[in-house]
N, C-alpha and C positions, 0 to 999 in steps of 0.2 A: 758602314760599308761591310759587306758579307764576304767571308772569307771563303775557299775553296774547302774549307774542313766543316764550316754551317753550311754550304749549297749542298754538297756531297756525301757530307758523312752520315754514319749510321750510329744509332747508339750503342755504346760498348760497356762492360762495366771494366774500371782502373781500381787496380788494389794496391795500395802504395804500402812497400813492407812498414808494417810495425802500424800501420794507419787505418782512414775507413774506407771501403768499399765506395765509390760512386759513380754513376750516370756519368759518360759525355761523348760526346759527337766527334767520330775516326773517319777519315778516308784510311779504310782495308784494302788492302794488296793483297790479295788471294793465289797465292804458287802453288803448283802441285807439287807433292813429294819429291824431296831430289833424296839418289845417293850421294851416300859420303863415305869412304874409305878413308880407315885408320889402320896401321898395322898392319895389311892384306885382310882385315875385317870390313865387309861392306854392311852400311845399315840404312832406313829410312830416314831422311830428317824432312821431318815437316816446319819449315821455312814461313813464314808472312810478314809484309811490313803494314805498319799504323803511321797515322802519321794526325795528330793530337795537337789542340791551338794548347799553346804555354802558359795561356790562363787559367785554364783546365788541369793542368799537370804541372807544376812549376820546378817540380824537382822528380828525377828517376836514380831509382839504387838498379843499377843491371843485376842480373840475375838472381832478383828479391823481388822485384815488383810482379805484378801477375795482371793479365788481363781477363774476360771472358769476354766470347762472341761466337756469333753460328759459325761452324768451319764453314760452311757453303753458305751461299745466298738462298733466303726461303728455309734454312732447316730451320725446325722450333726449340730445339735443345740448342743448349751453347757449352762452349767446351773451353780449360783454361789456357792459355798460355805464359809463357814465362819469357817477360824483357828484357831480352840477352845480350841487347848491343845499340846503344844507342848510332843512327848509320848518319843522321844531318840535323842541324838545327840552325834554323833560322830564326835570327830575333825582334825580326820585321820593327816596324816603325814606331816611335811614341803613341800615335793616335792609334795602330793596329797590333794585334796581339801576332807574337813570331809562332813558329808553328815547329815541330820536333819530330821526327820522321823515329820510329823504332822498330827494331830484327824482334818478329815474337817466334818463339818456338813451341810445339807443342811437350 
């Protein structure tokens, strides 16, 4: 049975701190830039969620793990991000693999 991360997803590269770079298939949640004030400092934060089967990724260090992928749909450059927060994890069924939803930032 196909999950909603094999129908939909895109390939992305997953860098696990201290690990190796590999291939695997993300449902991308593409947000545009939001601000963020801190301090009465206002700045850009470029925002995105992944959301990755746990076969594929079995363990995440937040803000050590890194990803790349196009910021937009159709660009040919890909660009990193950094996995800042894991937001859901589902650990789905014996027969089906759970899936992990994560905050990337640029």
């Amino acid at each position: 049975m196909s999950s909603l991360v094999d129908i939909f997803g895109e390939p992305i590269t997953y860098v696990p701190h201290g690990g190796t770079a590999t291939t695997v298939s993300a449902v991308v949640t593409r947000q545009p830039s939001q601000v963020q004030s801190t301090n009465g400092m206002a700045f850009a934060l470029n925002t995105m969620e992944i959301e990755v089967s746990r076969d594929d990724v079995p363990t995440v260090v937040e803000r050590m793990d890194k990803v790349r992928f196009p910021r937009h749909v159709g660009d040919a450059n890909t660009q990193e991000f950094t996995v800042t927060k894991i937001v859901s994890e589902d650990p789905g069924l014996s027969a089906l693999a759970g899936h992990i939803r994560l905050m990337v930032t640029a």
